[in-house]
C-alpha positions in Angstrom: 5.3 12.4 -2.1 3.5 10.1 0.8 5.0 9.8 3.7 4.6 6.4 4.7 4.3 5.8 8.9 5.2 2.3 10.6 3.7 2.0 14.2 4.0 -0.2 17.0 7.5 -1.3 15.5 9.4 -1.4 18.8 8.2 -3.6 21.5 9.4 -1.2 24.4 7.7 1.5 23.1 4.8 -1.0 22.9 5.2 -2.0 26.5 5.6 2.2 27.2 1.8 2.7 25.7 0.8 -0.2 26.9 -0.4 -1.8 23.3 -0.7 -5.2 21.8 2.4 -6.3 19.8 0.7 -7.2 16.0 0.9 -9.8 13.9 1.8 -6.9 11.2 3.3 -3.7 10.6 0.5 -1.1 11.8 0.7 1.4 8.6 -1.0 5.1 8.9 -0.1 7.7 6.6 0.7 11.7 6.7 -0.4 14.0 4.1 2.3 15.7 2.8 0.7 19.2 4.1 2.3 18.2 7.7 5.7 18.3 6.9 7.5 20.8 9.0 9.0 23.6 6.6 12.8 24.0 6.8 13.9 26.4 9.2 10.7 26.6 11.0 9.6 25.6 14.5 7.1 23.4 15.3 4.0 25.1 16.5 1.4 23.2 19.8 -1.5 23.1 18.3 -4.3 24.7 19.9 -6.2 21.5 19.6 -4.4 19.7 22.0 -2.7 19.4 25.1 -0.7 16.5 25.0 1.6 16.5 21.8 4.5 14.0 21.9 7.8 13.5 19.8 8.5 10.1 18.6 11.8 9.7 16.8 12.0 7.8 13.9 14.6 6.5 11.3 13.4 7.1 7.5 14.1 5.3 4.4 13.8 7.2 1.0 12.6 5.7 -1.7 14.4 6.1 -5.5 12.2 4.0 -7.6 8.9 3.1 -8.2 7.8 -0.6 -7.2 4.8 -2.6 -6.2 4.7 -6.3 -4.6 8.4 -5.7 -4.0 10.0 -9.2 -2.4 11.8 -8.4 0.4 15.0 -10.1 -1.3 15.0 -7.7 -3.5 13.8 -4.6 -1.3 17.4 -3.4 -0.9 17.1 -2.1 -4.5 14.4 0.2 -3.8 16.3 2.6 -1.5 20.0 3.9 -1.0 19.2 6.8 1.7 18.1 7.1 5.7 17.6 9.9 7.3 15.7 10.8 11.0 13.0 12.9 11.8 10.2 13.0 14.4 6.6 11.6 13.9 4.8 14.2 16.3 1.3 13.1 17.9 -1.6 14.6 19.8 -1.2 11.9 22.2 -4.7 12.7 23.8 -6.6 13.1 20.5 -5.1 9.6 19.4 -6.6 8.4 22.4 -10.0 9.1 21.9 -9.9 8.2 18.5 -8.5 4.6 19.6 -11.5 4.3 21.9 -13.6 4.9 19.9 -12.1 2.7 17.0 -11.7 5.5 14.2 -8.4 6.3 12.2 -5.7 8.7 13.5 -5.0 10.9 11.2 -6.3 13.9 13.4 -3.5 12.7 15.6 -1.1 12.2 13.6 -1.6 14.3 10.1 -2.1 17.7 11.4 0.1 20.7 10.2 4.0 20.6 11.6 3.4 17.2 12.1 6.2 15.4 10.5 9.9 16.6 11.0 12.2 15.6 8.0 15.8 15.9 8.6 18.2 17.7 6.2 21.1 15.0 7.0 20.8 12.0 4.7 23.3 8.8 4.5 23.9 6.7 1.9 24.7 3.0 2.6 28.3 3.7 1.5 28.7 6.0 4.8 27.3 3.4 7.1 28.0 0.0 7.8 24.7 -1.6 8.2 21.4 0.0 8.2 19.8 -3.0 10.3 22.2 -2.1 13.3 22.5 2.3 13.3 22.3 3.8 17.0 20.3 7.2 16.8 18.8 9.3 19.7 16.9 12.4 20.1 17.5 15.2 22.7 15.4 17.7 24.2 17.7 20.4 26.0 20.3 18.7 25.5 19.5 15.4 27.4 18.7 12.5 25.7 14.9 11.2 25.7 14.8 8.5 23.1 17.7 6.6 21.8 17.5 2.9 19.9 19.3 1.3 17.4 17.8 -0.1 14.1 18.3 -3.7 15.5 15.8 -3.5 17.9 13.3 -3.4 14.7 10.4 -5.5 15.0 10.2 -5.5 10.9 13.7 -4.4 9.4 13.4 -2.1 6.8 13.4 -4.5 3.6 10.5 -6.1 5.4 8.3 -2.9 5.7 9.0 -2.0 1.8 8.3 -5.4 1.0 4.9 -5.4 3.4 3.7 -1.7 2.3 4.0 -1.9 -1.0 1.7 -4.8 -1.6 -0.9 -2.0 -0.7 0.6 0.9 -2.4 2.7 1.8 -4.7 6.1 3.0 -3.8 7.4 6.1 -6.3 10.2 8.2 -6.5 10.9 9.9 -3.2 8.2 8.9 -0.8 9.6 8.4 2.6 9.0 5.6 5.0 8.5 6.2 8.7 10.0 3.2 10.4 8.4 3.2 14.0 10.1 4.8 17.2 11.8 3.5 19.9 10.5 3.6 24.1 11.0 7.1 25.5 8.5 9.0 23.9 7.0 12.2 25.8 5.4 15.4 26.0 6.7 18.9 24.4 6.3 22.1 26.0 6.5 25.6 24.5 11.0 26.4 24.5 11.8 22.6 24.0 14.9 22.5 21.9 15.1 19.3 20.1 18.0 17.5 18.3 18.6 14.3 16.5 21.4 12.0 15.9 22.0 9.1 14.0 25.2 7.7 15.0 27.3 11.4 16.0 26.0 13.2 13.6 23.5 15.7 13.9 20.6 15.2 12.0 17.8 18.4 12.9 17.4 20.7 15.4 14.0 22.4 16.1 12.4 24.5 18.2 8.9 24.5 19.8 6.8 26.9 20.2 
């Protein structure tokens, strides 16, 4: 499985970290070592000081494909789901600085939260236009709404894959919207797409 991440995909949240907007999806990937185990909480690393959540809707994919037009992308998935792309914030920024990759950042243990709640496209309406939101204590930090893509999701499969091959249950991390910020040790957070509840984790 590869876990697939889509940055800068949002132009608030580009505004927020005050980046330049692309001319293309900015693709980094996660080993799958930095998943976050069911049922677990996600641990601060001692390595940093400064480690922020970053929601993020997540396309499944159910069939291998390479150069996939993005006419025909829709055939490549049938599930989204939500989970939280966590970064050292202050490690990435050294390693932008300096011009070397982010996996440090980005990759570490923990570092990707996978929700149990899947939907198929027969439960939503459109996947270009879903509302989701994550809350920490209960209030809500980061909310969006698929529409506000700068790359909707048939675009992304249909850009990544000209570099890699999609297979059988890779998941695609589709950018985050503005509001991202810093976790502290007894954060509780909780995702949504639409009402439903999607994960709910603790920090530690």
């Amino acid at each position: 499985m590869k876990l697939i991440c889509i940055g800068r995909n949002y132009a608030k949240h580009i505004s927020e970290l005050d980046s330049e907007k692309p001319d293309h999806p900015v693709v980094f990937m996660k080993p799958d070592s930095s998943v976050l185990l069911r049922n677990n909480p996600f641990i601060i690393p001692s390595f940093s000081d400064d480690v922020h959540h970053e929601v993020e809707v997540l396309v499944k994919i159910k069939k291998v494909g390479k150069h996939i037009q993005s006419k025909f992308a829709h055939k490549y998935y049938d599930e989204i789901g939500l989970g939280i792309d966590f970064t050292a914030r202050d490690i990435q920024n050294q390693l932008k600085d300096k011009g070397l990759p982010w996996e440090k950042a980005k990759g570490f243990d923990g570092a990707a939260v996978i929700g149990e709640r899947w939907f198929l496209k027969s439960e939503l309406e459109n996947f270009n236009d879903i509302s989701f939101r994550l809350e920490k204590n209960k209030e809500i930090v980061q909310a969006g709404s698929t529409s506000e893509m700068l790359w909707k999701i048939d675009e992304l499969i249909a850009y990544v894959s000209q570099y890699f091959t999609l297979k059988i249950g890779d998941i695609i991390f589709t950018g985050t919207p503005s509001g991202v910020g810093r976790v502290e040790e007894g954060d509780v957070l909780e995702g949504f797409i639409e009402e439903s509840s999607c994960f709910s984790i603790q920090v530690k």
